[in-house]
N, C-alpha and C positions, 0 to 999 in steps of 0.2 A: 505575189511573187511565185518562182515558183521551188520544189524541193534543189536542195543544195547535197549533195553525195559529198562535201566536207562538213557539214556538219554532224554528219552519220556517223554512228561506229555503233560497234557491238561489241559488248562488255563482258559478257560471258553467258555459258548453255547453265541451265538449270534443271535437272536429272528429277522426274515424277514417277516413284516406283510406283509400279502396281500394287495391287490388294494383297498379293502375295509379298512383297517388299524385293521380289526382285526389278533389275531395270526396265522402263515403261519408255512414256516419251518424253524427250527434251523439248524446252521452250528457252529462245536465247531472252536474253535482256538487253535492249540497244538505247544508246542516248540520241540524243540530237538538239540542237540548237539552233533557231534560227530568229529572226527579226516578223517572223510570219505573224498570224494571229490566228485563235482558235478557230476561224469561220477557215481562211487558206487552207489549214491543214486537214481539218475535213474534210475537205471536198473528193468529189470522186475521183478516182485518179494521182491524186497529188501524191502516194511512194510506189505508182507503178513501175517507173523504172527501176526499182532494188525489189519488186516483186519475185524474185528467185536466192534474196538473200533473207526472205523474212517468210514465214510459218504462220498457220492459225495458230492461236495462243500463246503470240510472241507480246513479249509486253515493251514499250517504249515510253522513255523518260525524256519529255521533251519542254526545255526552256523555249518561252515563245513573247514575243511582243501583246502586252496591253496598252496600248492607246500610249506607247513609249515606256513603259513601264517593265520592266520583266517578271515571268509571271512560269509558276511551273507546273505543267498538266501531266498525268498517268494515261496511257493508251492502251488498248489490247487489239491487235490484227485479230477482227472476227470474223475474217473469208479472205478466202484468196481466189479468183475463179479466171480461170481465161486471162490470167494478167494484171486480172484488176484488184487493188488492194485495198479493202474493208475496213475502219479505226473506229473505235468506240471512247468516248471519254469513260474514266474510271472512276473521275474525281469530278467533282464540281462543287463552285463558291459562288 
C-alpha cells in the first residue's frame, strides 16, 4: 500500500536546549497508523509526500499490521535529501 496523510498527525515539537541550556533545536513527535507492515514503511520513498512536514531527527510512533496482528514500531527520520525521506527502526522484537 501505500502512505495515507490520514493516518498522520503530529503530536507535538519537543525543545533540545543546547550545552548552554538556552533554546537549540526542535524535533516534532508524529503518530501514524496504518494496515501497512514494517517491510512497506521502509521502503524508500514511502513519507515523501509529507517530506516538508517532517525534520531529521523527528521521531514517529507508528501502529502497523503483522501478518493481521497489530504491532507498534519507534522510527527516527534519519535524512531528508532532495525530497526523499530516510526511517530507521528504533525498536526491534
Amino acid at each position: 500500500m501505500a502512505f495515507n496523510a490520514k493516518g498522520f498527525k503530529t503530536l507535538t515539537h519537543i525543545g533540545t536546549p543546547d550545552v548552554n541550556g538556552a533554546a537549540g533545536t526542535n524535533v516534532a513527535l508524529h503518530a501514524y497508523v496504518t494496515n501497512d507492515d514494517t517491510a512497506a514503511v521502509i521502503t524508500a520513498g514511502y513519507f515523501n509526500s509529507i517530506a516538508t512536514r517532517l525534520k531529521k531527527g523527528d521521531i514517529i510512533l507508528m501502529s502497523l499490521d503483522n501478518d493481521g496482528a497489530p504491532m507498534l514500531r519507534n522510527y527516527l527520520v534519519t535524512a531528508i535529501a532532495a525530497g526523499v525521506v530516510t526511517i530507521a527502526a528504533q525498536n526491534v522484537a
